[in-house]
Backbone as a chain_set.jsonl record, in Angstrom:
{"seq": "XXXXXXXXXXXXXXXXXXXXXXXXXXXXXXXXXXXXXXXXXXXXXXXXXXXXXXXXXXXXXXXXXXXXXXXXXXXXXXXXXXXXXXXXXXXXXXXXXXXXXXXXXXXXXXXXXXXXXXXXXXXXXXXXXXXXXXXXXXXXXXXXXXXX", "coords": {"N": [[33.488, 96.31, -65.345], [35.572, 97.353, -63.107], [37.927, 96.432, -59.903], [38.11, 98.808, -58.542], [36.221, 100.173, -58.897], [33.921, 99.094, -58.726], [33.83, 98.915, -56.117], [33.56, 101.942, -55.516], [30.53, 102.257, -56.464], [28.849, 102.055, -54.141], [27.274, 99.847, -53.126], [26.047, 98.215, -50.879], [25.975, 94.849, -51.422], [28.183, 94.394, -52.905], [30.26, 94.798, -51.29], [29.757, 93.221, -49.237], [29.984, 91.065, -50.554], [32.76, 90.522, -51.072], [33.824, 91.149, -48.337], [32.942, 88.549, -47.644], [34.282, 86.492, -48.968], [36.905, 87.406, -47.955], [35.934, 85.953, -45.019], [36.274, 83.445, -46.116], [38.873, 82.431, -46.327], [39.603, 83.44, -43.335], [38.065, 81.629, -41.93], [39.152, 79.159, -43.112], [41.685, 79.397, -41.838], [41.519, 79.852, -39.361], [39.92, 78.021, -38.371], [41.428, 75.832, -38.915], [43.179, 76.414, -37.385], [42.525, 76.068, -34.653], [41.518, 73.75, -34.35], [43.201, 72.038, -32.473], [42.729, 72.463, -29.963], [41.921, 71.313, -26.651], [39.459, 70.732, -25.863], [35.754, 71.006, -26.294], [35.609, 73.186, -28.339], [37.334, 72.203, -30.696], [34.884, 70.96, -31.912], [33.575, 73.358, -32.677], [35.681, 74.304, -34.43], [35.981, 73.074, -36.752], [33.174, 72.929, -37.674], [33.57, 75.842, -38.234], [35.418, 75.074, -40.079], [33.746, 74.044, -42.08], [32.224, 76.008, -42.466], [33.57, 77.965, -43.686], [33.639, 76.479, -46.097], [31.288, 76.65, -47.755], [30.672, 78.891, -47.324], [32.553, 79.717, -49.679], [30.998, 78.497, -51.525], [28.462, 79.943, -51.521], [29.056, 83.021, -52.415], [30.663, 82.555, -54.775], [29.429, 81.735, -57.123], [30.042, 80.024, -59.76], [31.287, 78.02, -59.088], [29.685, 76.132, -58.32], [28.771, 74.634, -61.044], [31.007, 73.512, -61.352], [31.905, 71.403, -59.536], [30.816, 68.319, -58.047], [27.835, 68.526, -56.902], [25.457, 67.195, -54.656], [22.018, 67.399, -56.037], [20.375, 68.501, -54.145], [22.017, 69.526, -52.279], [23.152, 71.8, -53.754], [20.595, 73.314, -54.456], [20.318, 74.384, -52.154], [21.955, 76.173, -51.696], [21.526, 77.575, -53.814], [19.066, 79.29, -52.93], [20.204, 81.647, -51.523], [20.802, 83.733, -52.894], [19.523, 86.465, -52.766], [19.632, 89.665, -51.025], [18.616, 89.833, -48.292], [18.339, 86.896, -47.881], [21.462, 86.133, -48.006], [22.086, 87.787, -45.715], [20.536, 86.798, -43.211], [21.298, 84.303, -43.082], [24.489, 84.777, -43.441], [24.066, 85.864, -40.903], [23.584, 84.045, -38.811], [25.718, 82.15, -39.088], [27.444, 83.589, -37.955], [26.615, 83.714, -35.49], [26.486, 81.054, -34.349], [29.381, 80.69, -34.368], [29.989, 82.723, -32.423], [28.823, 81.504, -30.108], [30.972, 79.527, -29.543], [32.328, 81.077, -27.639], [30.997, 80.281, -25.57], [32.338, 78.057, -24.468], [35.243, 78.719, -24.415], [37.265, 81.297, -25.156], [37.86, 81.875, -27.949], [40.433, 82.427, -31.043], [37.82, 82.145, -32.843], [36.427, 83.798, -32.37], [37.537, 86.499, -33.768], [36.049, 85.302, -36.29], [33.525, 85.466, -36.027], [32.899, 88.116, -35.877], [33.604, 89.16, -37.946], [31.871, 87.702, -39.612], [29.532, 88.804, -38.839], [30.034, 91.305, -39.646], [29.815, 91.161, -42.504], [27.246, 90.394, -43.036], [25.872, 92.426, -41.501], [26.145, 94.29, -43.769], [25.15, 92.564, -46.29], [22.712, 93.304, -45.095], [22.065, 95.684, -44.914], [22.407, 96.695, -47.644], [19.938, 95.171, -48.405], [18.36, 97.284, -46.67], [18.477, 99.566, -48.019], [17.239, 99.121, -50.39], [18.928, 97.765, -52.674], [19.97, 96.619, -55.574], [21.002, 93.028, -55.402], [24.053, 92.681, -56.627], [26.886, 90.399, -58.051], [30.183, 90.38, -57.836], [31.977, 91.307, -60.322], [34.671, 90.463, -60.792], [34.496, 87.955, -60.351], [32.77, 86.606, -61.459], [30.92, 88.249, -62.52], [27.709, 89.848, -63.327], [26.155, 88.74, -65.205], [27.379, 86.103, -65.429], [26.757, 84.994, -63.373], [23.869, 85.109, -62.648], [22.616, 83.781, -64.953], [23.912, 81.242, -63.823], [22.584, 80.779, -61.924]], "CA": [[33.881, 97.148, -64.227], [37.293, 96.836, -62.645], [37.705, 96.295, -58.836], [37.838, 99.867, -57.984], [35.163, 101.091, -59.916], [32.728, 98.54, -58.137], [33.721, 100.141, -54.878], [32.862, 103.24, -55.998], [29.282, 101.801, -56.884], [28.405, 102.294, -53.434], [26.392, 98.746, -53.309], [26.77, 96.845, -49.947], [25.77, 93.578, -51.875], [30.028, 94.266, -53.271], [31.315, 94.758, -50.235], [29.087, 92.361, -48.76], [30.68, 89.569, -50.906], [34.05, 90.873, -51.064], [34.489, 90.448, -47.295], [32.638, 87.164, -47.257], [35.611, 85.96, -48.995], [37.748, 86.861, -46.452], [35.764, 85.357, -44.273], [36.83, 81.874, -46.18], [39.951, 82.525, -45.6], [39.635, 83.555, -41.972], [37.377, 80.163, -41.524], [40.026, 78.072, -42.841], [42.741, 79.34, -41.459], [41.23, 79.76, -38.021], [39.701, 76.8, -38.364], [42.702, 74.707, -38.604], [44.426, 76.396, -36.265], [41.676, 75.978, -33.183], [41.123, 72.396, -34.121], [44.229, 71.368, -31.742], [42.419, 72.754, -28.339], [42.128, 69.904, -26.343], [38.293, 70.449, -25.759], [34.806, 70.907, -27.197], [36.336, 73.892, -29.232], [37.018, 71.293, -31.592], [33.374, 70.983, -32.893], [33.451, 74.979, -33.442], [36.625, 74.458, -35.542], [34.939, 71.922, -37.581], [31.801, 73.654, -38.222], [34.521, 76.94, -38.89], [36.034, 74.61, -41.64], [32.571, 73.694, -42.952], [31.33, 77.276, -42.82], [34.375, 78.4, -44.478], [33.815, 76.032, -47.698], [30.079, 76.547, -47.739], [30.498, 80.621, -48.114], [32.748, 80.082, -50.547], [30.185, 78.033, -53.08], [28.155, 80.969, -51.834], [29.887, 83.779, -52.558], [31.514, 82.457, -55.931], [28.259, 81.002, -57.356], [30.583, 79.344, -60.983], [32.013, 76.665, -58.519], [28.386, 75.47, -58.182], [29.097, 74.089, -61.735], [32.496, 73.21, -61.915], [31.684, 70.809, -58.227], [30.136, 67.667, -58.182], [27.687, 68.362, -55.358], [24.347, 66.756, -54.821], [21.135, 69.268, -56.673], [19.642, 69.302, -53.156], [22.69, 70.754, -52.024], [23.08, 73.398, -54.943], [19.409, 74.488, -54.613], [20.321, 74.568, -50.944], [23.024, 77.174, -52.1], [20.996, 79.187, -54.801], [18.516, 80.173, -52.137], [21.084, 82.643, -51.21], [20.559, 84.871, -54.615], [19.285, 88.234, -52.652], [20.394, 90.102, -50.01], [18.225, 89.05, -47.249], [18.537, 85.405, -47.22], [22.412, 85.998, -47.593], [22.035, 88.187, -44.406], [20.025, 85.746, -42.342], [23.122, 83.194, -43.713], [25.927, 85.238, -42.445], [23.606, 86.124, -39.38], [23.059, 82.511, -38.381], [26.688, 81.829, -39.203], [28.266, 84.618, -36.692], [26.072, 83.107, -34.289], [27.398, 79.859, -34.154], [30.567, 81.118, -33.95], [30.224, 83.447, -31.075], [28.689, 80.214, -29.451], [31.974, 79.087, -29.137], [33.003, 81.895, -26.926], [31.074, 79.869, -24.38], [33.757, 77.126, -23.94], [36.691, 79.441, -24.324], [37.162, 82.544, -25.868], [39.919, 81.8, -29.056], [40.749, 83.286, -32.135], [37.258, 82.039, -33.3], [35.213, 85.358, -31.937], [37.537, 86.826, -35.389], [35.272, 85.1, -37.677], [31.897, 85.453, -35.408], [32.531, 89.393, -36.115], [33.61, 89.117, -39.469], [30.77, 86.698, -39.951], [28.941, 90.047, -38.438], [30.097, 92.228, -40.575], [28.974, 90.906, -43.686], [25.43, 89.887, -42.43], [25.203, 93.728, -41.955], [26.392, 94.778, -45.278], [24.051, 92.551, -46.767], [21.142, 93.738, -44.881], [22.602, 97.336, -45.224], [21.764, 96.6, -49.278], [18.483, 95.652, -48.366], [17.052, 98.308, -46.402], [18.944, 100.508, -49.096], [17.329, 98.633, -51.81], [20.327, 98.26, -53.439], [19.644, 95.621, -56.169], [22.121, 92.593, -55.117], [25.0, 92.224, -57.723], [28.144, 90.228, -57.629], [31.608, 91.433, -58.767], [32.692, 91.235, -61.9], [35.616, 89.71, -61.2], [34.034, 86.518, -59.571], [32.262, 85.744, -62.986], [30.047, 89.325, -62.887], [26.286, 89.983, -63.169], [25.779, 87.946, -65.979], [27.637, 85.233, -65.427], [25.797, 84.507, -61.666], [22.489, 85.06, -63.336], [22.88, 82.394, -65.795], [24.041, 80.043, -63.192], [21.713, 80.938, -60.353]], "C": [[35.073, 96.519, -63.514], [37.003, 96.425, -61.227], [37.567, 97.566, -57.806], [36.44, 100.509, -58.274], [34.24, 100.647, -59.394], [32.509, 99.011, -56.742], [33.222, 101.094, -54.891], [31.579, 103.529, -55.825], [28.388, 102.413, -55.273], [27.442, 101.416, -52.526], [27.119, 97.577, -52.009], [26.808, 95.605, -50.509], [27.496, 93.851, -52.396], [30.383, 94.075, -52.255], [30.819, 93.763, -49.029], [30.323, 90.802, -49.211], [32.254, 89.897, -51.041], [34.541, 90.305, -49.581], [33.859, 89.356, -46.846], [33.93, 86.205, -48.194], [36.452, 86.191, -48.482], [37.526, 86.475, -45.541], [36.139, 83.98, -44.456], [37.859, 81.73, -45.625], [40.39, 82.702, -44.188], [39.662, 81.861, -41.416], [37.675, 79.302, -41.211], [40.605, 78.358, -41.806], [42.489, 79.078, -39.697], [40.438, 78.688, -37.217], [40.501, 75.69, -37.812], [43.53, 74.964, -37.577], [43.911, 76.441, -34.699], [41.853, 74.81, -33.047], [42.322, 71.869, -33.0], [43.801, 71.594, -30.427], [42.22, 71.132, -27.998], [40.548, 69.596, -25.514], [36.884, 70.937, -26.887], [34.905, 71.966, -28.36], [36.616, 73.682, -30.299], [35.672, 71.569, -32.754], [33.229, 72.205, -33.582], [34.45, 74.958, -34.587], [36.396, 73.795, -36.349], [34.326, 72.677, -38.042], [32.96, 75.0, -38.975], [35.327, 76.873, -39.817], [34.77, 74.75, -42.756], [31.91, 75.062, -43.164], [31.735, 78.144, -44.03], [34.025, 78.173, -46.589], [32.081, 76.611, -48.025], [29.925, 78.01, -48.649], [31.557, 80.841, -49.355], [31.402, 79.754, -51.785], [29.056, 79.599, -53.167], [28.194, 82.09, -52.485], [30.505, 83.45, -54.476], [30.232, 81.025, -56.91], [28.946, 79.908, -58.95], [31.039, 78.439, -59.991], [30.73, 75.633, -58.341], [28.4, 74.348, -59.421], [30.2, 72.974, -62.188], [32.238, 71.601, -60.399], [31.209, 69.596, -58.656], [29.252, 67.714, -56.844], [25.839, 67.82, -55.943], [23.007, 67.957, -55.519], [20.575, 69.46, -55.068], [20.657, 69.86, -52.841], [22.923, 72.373, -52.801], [21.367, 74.158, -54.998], [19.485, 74.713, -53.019], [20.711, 76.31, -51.118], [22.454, 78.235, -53.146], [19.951, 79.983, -53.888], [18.589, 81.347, -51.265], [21.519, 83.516, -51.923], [20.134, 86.252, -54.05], [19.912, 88.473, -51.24], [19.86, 89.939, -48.892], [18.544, 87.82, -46.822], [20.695, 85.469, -46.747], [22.897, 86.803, -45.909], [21.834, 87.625, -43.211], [21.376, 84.653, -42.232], [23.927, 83.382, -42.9], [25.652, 85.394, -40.706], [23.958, 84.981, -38.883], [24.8, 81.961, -38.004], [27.997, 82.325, -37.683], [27.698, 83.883, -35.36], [26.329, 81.846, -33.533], [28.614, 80.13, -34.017], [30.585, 81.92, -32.847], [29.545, 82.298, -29.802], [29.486, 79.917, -28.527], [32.483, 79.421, -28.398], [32.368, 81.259, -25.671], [31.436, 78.93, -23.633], [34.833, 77.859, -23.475], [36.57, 79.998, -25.343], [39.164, 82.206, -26.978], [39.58, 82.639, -30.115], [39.342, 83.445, -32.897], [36.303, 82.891, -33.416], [35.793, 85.932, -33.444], [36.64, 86.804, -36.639], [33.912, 85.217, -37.197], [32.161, 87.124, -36.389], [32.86, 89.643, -36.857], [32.551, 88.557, -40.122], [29.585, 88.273, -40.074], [28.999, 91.007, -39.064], [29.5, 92.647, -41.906], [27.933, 90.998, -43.778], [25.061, 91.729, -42.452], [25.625, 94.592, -43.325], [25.143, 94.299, -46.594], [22.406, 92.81, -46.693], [21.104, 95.448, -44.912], [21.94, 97.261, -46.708], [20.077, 96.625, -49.367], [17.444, 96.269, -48.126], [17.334, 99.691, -47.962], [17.899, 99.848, -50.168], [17.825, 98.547, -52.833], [19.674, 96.55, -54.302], [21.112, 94.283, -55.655], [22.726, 91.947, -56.661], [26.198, 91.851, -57.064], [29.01, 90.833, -58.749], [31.931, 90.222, -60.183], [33.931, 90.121, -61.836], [35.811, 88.376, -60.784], [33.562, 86.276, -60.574], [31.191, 87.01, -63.319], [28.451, 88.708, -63.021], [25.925, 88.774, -63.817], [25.524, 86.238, -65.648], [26.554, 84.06, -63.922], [24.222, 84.598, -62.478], [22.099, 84.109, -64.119], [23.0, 81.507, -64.769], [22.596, 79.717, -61.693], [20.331, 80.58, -60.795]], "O": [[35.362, 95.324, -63.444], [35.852, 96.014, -61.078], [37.112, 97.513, -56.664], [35.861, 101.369, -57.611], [33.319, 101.459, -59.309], [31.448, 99.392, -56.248], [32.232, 101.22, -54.169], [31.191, 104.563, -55.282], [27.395, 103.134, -55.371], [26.896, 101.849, -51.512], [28.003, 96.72, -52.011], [27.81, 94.997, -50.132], [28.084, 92.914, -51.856], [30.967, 93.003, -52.101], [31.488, 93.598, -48.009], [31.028, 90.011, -48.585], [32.852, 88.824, -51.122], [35.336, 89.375, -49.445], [34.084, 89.033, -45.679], [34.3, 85.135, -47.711], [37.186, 85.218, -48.306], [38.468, 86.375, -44.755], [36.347, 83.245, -43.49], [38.007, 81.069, -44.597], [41.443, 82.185, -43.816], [40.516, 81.158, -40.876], [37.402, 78.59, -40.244], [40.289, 77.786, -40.763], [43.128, 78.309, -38.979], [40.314, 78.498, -36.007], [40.404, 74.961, -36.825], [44.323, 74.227, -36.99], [44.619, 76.749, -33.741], [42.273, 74.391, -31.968], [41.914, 70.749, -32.693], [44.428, 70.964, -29.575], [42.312, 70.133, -28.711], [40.353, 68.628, -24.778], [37.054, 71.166, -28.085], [34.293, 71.671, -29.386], [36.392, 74.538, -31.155], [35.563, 72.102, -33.858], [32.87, 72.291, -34.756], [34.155, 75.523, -35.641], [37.095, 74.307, -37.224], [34.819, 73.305, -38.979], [33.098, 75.026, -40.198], [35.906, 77.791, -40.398], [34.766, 75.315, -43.85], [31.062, 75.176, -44.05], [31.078, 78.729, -44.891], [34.071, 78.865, -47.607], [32.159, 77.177, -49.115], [29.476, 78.294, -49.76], [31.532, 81.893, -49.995], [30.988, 80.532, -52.645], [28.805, 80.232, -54.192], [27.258, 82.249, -53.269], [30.665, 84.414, -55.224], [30.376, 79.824, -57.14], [28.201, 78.962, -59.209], [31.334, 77.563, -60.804], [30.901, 74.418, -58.24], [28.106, 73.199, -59.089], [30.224, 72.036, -62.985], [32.727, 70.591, -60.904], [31.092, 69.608, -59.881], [29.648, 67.151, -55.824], [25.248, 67.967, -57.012], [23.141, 69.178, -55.446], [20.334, 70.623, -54.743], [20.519, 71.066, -53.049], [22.858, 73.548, -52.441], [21.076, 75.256, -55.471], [18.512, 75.338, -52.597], [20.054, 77.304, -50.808], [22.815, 79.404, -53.281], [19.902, 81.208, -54.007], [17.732, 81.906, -50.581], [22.57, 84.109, -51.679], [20.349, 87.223, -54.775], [20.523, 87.669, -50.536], [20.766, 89.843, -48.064], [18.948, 87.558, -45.689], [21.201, 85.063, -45.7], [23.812, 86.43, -45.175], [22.597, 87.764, -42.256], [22.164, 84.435, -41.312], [24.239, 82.698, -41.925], [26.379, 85.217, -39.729], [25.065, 85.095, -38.354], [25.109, 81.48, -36.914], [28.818, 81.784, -36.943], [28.381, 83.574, -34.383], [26.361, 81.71, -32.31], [29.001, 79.427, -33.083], [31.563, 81.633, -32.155], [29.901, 82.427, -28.631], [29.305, 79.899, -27.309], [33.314, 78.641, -27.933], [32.958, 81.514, -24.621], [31.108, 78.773, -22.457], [35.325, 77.723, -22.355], [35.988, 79.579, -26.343], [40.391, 82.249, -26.889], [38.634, 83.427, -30.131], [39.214, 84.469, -33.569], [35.447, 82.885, -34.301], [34.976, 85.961, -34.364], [36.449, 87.614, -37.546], [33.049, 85.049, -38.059], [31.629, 87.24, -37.493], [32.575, 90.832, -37.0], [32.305, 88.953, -41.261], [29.018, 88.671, -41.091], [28.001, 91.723, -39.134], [28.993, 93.683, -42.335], [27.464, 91.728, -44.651], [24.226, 92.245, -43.196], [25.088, 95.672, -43.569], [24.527, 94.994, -47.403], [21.442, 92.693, -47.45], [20.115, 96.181, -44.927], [20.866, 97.847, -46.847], [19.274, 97.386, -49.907], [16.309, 96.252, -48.603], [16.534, 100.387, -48.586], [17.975, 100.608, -51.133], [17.422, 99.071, -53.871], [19.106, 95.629, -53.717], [22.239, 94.774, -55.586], [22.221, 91.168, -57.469], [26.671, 92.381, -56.058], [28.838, 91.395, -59.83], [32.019, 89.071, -60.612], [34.102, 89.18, -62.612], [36.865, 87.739, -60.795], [34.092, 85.213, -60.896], [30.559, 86.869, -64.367], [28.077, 87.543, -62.879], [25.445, 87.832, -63.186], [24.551, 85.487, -65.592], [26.019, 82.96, -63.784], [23.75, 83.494, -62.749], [21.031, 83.57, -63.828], [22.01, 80.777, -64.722], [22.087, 78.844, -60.99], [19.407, 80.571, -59.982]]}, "num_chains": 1, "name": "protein.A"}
């Protein structure tokens, strides 16, 4: 299946993980570019680096392999195989990030409600009972199944 065609599908678990990779990207970027406040803001941009790399191993479950990471960490990371736990995940995640809004309100609310977004996409799948599949073009059904 191509990248349109999975759209199509109708399956929040796609569009679930689709914009949890732009949430990496957010993570970093907004990450790196908070860390310079000149108070506790800091720690949020930190954690908004570390959240960043985290949803990727999520999200792109073949880096789990390719990594050298400890097995408790990787069975940390496969416990995030259906669409609930990754919901709770992203939930938990947004939450800590909107945290931050009670130092000072920065760019970092972006990734709380992107964080937010996802979290309901993947719990959108689950009241749907939408079976959770990743895309194809991250390594497809298969390939995550095998590794997971």
């Amino acid at each position: 299946m191509g990248f349109s065609e999975e759209l199509k599908t109708r399956n929040f678990s796609i569009y679930g993980q689709w914009i949890g990779l732009l949430c990496v990207i957010l993570c970093l970027a907004l990450g790196i570019a908070n860390i310079f406040h000149a108070n506790l803001v800091i720690i949020f941009s930190i954690i908004c680096i570390v959240q960043g790399l985290i949803i990727l191993l999520v999200e792109v479950p073949f880096l789990l392999k390719i990594c050298p990471l400890t097995e408790t960490f990787t069975d940390f990371i496969r416990k995030f195989n259906k669409n609930w736990p990754r919901a709770g995940f992203y939930a938990a995640n947004a939450i800590i990030q909107y945290l931050s809004c009670i130092l000072m309100v920065t760019s970092l609310l972006a990734v709380a409600i992107l964080l937010t977004i996802v979290a309901s996409c993947y719990a959108l799948a689950a009241i749907k009972n939408q079976e959770f599949t990743t895309s194809s073009a991250l390594g497809g059904v298969g390939l995550a199944r095998q590794i997971l």
